[in-house]
C-alpha positions, 0 to 999 in steps of 0.5 A, a space after each residue: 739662519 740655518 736649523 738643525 734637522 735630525 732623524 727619527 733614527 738620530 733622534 731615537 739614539 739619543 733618547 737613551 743619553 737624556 736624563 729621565 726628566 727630559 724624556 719625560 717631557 718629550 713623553 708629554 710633549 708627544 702625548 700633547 700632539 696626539 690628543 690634539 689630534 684626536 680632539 680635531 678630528 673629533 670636531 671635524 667629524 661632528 662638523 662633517 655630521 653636522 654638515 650632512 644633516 643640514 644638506 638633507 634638511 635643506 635637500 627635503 625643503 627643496 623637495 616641499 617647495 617643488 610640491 
């Protein structure tokens, strides 16, 4: 089965032809993508804290041990 691709220039020209319901529903449908974005990111960047917090608790664990 072959699928249909448009491009961001094909899919912007036809923007103006849908009705104010449909191009409210891209608008959410868009604006649904970005905050899921945001929220990963978000949870990425804690876990990478997270991460970094650990290793330096473990890396002074390992300093103690030495001692």
């Amino acid at each position: 089965m072959n699928e249909a691709t448009m491009s961001t220039s094909e899919i912007l020209e036809q923007l103006p032809k849908l009705s104010r319901k449909e191009r409210r529903e891209i608008l959410n449908r868009l604006i649904e993508l970005d905050e899921d974005a945001e929220i990963l990111e978000e949870r990425r960047r804690l876990a990478d804290a997270s991460f970094l917090m650990l290793d330096a608790m473990e890396a002074e664990d390992a300093e103690r041990e030495t001692r």
